[in-house]
N, C-alpha and C positions, 0 to 999 in steps of 0.2 A: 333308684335301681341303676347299679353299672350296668353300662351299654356292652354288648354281646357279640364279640368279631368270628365266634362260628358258626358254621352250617351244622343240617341236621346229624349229617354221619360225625360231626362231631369233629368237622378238620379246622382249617382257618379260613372264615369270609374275607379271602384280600378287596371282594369290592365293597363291605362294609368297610374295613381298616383303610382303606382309597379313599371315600368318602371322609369319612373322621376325619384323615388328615389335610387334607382338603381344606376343611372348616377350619380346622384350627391354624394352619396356615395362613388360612384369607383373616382370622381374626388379630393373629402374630403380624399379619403383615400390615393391616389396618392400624395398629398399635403404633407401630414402628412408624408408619408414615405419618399417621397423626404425632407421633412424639419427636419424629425426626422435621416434622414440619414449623411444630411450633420453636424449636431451636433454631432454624432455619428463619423463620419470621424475628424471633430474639437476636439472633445475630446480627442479621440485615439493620436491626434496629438501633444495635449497637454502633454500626456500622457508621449509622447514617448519624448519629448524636457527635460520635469522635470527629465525621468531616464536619458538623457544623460547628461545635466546638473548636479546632483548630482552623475555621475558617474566621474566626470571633475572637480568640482568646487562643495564648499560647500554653505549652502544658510543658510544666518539670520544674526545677530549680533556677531556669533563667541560664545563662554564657557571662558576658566580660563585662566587667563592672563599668558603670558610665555616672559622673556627678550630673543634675539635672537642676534648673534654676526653676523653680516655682514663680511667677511675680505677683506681685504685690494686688491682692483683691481679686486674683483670678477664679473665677465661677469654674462649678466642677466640671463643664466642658472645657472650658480651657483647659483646665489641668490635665483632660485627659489628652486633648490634643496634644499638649508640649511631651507630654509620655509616649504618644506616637511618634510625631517627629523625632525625640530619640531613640527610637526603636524599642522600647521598654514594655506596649503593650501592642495589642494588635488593632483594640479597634476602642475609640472614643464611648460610643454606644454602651458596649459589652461595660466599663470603669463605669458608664455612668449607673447602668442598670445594679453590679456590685454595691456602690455606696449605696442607693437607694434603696437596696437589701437590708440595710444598717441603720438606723433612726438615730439621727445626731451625728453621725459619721463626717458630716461635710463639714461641720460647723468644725471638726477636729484637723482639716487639714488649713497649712500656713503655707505662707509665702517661704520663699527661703531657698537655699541650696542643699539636696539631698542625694548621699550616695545608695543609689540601687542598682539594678542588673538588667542588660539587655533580655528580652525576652522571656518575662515572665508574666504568668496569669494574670488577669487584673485583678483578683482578690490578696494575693499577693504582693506586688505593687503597691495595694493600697496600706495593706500592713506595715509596711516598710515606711510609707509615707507621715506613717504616726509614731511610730518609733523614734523618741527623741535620740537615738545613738547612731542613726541612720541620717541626720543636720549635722552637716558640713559646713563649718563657717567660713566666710570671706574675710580671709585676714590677710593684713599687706605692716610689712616691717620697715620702718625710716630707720635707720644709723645716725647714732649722734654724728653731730660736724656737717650733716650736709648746707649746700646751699639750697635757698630755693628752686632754683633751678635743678639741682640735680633728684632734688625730693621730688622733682612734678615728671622727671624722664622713671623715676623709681613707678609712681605713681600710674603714667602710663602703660609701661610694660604692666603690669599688674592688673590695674583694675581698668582697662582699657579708656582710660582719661585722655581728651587732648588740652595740647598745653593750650589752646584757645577757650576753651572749659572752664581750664581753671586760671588764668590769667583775667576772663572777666566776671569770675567767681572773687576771684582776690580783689577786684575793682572795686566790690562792693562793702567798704569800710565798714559801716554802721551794722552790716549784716555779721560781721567777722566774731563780733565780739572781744576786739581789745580792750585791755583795759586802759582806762584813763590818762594815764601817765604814759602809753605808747607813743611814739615819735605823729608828731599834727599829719603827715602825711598817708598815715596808715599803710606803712609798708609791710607785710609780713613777716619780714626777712628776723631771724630768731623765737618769732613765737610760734611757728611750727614745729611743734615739739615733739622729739626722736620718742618714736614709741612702735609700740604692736598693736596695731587696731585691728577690733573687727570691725568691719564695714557693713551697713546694713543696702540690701538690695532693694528698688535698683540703685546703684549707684552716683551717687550726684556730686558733684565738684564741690560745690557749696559747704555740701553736707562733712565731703571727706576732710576740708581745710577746717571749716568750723569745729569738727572733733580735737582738732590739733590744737588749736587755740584755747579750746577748752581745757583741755590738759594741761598747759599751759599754764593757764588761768587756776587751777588746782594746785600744782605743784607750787607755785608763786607763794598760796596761800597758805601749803603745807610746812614750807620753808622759812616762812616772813620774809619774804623778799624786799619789801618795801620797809621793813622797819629794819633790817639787817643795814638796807640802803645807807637808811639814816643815820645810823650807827656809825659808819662810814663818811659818812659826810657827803654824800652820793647821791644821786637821783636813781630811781631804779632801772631808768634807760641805762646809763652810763653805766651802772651794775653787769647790766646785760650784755652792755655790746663788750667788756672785760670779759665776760664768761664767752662770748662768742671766740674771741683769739685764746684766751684760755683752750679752749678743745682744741682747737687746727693746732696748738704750739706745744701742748702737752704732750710727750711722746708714752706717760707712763701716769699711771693715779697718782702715785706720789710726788707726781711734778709738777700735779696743778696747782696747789696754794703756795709752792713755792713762784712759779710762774706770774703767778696775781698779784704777787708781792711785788714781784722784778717791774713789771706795770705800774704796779700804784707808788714805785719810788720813783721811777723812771717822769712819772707825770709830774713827783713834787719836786722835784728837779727842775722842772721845764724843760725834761732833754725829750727828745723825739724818740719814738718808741724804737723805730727801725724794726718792725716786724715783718718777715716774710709772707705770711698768711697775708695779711692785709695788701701788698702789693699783690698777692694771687687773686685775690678779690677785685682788685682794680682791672686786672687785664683780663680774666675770667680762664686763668690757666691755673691747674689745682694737679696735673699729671707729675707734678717736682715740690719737693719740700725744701729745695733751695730757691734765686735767681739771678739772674745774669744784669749786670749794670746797666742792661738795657731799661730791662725791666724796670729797674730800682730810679730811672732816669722819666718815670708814665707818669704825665701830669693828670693827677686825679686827685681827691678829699681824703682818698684811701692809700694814699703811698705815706706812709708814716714813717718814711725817709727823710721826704720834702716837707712834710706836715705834722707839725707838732700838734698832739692834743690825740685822744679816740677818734678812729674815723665818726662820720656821720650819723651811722646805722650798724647794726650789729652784723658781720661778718661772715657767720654762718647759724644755724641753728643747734644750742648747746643744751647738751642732756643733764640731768639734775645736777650731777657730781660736779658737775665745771661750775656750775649755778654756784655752788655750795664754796666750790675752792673760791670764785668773786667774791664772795661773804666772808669767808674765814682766810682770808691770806695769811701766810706763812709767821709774817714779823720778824724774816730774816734782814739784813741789809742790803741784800747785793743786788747790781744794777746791771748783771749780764748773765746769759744763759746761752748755751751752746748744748745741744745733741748732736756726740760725737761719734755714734752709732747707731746707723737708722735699723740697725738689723732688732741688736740688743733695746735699744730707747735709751741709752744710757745717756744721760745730760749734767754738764757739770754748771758748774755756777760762779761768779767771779765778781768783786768789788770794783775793780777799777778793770782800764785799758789793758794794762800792761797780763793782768791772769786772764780776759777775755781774749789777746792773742793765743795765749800758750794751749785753749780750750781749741780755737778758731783754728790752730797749727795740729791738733790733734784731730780732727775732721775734715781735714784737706787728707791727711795720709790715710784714711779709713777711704775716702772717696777715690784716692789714687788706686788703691787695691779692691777698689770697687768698681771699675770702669762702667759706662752709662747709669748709673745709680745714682749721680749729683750732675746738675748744670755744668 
C-alpha cells in the first residue's frame, strides 16, 4: 500500500511528507557516501600502486637512445645493474622480478652491445634486449696501406686499445698464427689485413690482431698466394713485401700490376728500386708522397736508394687487390714510373732515363702550381 501524506480533512500532512523525506535522504545519502567512499578507497589505491610503481619502474616509451654493453657471462643481476647505471631502468630488483615472470627468459639474454632508450619499464627493456634488431655490433674499419703502427693508433681510438696491449699481444708469435713461410722473426707488419671487423666483446688485443691474420690467412688461400709465388719464381714473403709498395705507390687500380711490373724488372736488372714509400717507411714519415735528399740520404735496410734488393719486411699492410697486381704483374717493359698528379693519380710510365725525366719534369710543374702539396 502507498504511504499517505494527508490528514483527515483531506489537506497535505507536511510532517508526514518531512519525515519521508527525511528517510530517503539519509538513505540517498548513505548511498552516496558508501559509493563515494569506496571510489575514494579505489583512488587512494590507485594512487598508491602508480607511487610504488614509479618508485620501481619507469612508465611510457622511454627519452634518448643510449647503446649499452652487456658482458660476456653477466647473471641477470648484473644485467640489470649495467641498465641502471645507464639509466635505462630504475631499479635492479623490479628487471629481475620481470624475467622471472618469464620461464626461459634469462637463458634468452646475451652478451653484447644493445641499442635501447633511457628510461623505460623493465619489461620493456627486456623486450628490446631480445630483439636481435635492437644488437649493435662492434665494428672498427682498417684501410688498405696502413702501417702497423698506424692500424694500432686506428685501433685505439676505436676500440679503446693501448698500444702496450697490442705491442705485447703482437710479441706473442706462435699465438698470431702466421703462416709458415712468414719472415723467422714474426713481425706482423703486412699480415694485418685491411678489412671491417666485427669485434666481439670484451675486447682483447690478442683477439682483435689474431682476427686480422686470420683473414689474411684466408685470402692468401683464396688467391693461391703461395703457388702464384711459385709461378714467379718468388717466395711468398717476397710476393708480399711487392704487394706492400705496390699499395703506398699505386696511385690508381690500374696502376698496380703495372707497378709490379716496374719492380720485378727493376730487380732483374739489379738496379735499385729507388722507391719513395720505402724511404717513408725508414724514417716513419708517411704526411708526403714525395722526399727530400735528406731523406733519400737515411741509412736504413729500407731506403732502396742505398739498397738494392726489397727492403726486409713488408712495408705497409696490403689489401687483396695489391696482393693480386704481386701475382699478375703487367708484362710491360718499363723500368720507371712517375704520378704526375696527386690530384687526378694520373701516372705515366717510361723505359729509360731520358722519358722518366720528361714524366719527372711534368711533376715538378704540377707541384709548382701546387704550392705545400710536394716536399
Amino acid at each position: 500500500m502507498s504511504p499517505t501524506f494527508v490528514d483527515n480533512d483531506g489537506q497535505p500532512d507536511w510532517r508526514k511528507i518531512g519525515y519521508h523525506a527525511r528517510s530517503a535522504f539519509a538513505v540517498l545519502l548513505s548511498v552516496v557516501v558508501l559509493f563515494g567512499g569506496g571510489w575514494f578507497v579505489v583512488h587512494k589505491v590507485h594512487e598508491a600502486w602508480i607511487a610504488w610503481r614509479t618508485e620501481s619502474d619507469y612508465i611510457g616509451e622511454g627519452k634518448d637512445e643510449v647503446v649499452v654493453v652487456i658482458p660476456k657471462d653477466a647473471t641477470v643481476t648484473q644485467i640489470g645493474d649495467v641498465l641502471v647505471e645507464n639509466g635505462v631502468i630504475k631499479s635492479t630488483r623490479t628487471f629481475q622480478s620481470v624475467v622471472g615472470r618469464q620461464p626461459g627468459m634469462g637463458s634468452k639474454l646475451q652478451a653484447g652491445r644493445f641499442r635501447l632508450r633511457t628510461e623505460l619499464p623493465a619489461e620493456t627493456a627486456l623486450a628490446m634486449l631480445v630483439e636481435p634488431t635492437n644488437r649493435v655490433a662492434l665494428k672498427v674499419t682498417i684501410p688498405e696501406g696502413r702501417v702497423r703502427t698506424q692500424q694500432w693508433e686506428i685501433l685505439a681510438k676505436e676500440l679503446g686499445l693501448t698500444e702496450e696491449q697490442l705491442t705485447a699481444a703482437a710479441s706473442d708469435h706462435k699465438e698470431m698464427g702466421l703462416p709458415e713461410w712468414a719472415g723467422g722473426d714474426g713481425n706482423l707488419e703486412g699480415f694485418l689485413f685491411p678489412e671491417t671487423y666485427e669485434v666481439e666483446e670484451p675486447v682483447n688485443a690478442s683477439g682483435v690482431l689474431k682476427q686480422q691474420v686470420n683473414q689474411f690467412n684466408k685470402v692468401a688461400s683464396t688467391i693461391k698466394l703461395e703457388e702464384g709465388a711459385k709461378k714467379l719464381e718468388k717466395t711468398p714473403y717476397e710476393v708480399l713485401i711487392a704487394a706492400s709498395i705496390v699499395e703506398k705507390e699505386a696511385a690508381r687500380p690500374e696502376d698496380r700490376p703495372k707497378i709490379a711490373q716496374v719492380l720485378y724488372n727493376r730487380l732483374g736488372k739489379d738496379m735499385p728500386l729507388q722507391f719513395d714509400s720505402t724511404v717513408h717507411y725508414a724514417i716513419g714519415e708517411f704526411s708526403h708522397v714525395t722526399t727530400t735528399p735528406e731523406d733519400r740520404a737515411t741509412d736504413s735496410p729500407y731506403n732502396t736508394y742505398k739498397v738494392k734488393g726489397l727492403p726486409p719486411t713488408p712495408i705497409s699492410n696490403p689489401g687483396q687487390a695489391a696482393i693480386e697486381a704481386a701475382l699478375n704483374p703487367s708484362g710491360d717493359d718499363f723500368l720507371y714510373f712517375t704520378t704526375v698528379d696527386l690530384d687526378t693519380g694520373e701516372t705515366r710510365y717510361s723505359k729509360d732515363e731520358a722519358g722518366h725525366a720528361e714524366n719527372v719534369e711534368l711533376f715538378q710543374q704540377w707541384c709548382q702550381s701546387h704550392q705545400g702539396r710536394c716536399v
